[in-house]
C-alpha positions as CSV (number, residue, x, y, z in Angstrom):
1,X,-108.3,94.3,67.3
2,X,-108.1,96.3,63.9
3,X,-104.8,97.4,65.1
4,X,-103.4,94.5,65.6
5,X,-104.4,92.7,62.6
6,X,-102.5,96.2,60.8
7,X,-99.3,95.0,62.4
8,X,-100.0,91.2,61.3
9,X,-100.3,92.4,58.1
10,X,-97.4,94.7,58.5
11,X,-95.3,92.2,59.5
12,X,-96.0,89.5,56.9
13,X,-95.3,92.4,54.6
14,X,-92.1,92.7,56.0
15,X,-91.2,89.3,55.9
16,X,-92.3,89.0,52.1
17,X,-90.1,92.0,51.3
18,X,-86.9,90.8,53.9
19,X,-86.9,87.4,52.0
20,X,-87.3,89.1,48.3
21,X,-84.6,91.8,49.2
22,X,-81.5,89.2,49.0
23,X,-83.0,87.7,46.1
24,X,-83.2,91.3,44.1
25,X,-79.6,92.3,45.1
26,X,-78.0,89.2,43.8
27,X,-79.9,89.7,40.6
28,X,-79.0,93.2,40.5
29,X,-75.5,92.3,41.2
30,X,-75.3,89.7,38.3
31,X,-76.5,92.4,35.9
32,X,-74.1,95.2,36.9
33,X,-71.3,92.3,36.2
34,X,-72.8,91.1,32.9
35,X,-73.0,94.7,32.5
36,X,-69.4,95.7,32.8
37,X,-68.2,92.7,31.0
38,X,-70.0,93.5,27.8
39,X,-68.6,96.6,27.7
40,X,-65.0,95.1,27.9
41,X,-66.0,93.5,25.2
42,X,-67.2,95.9,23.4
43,X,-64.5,98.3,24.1
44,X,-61.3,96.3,24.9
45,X,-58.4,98.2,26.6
46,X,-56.3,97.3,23.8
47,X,-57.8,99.2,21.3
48,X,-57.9,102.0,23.5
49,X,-54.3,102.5,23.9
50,X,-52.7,100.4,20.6
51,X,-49.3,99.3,20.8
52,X,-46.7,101.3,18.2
53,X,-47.1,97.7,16.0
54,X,-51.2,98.0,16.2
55,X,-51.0,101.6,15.4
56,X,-48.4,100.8,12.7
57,X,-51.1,98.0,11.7
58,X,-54.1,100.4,11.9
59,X,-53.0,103.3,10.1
60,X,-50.9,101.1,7.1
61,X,-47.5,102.2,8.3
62,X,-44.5,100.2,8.4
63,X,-43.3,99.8,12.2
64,X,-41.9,103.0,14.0
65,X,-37.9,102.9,14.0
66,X,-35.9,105.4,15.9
67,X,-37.1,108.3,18.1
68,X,-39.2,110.0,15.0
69,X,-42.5,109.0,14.0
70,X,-43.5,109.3,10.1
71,X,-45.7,111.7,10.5
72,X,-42.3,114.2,11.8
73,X,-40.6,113.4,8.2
74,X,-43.5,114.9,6.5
């Protein structure tokens, strides 16, 4: 009798946990995506690798011409 009222209980236990497990994974899954898409925001792949007119931009240069950058005529 005690021993099967454990596995009743057990097994309502189980069902409560199987029907919050989908539940908990989606919301886990939506975080990880909110997650990674603040930091592309944050840190856009642009500004990692900046064109030679954004580096021109960012460092107050005029634009690059020819094979030789002005930091070689220094």
């Amino acid at each position: 009798m005690v021993l099967g009222s454990w596995f009743l209980v057990r097994g309502a236990w189980c069902v409560v946990l199987g029907a919050w497990l989908p539940v908990c994974l989606a919301a886990s899954q939506v975080l990880l995506v909110a997650a990674a898409d603040a930091q592309r925001v944050r840190f856009p792949a642009a500004s990692l690798f900046p064109t030679a007119e954004r580096r021109a931009t960012l460092t107050h240069r005029g634009p690059q011409v020819g094979p030789f950058s002005a930091d070689d005529a220094i």
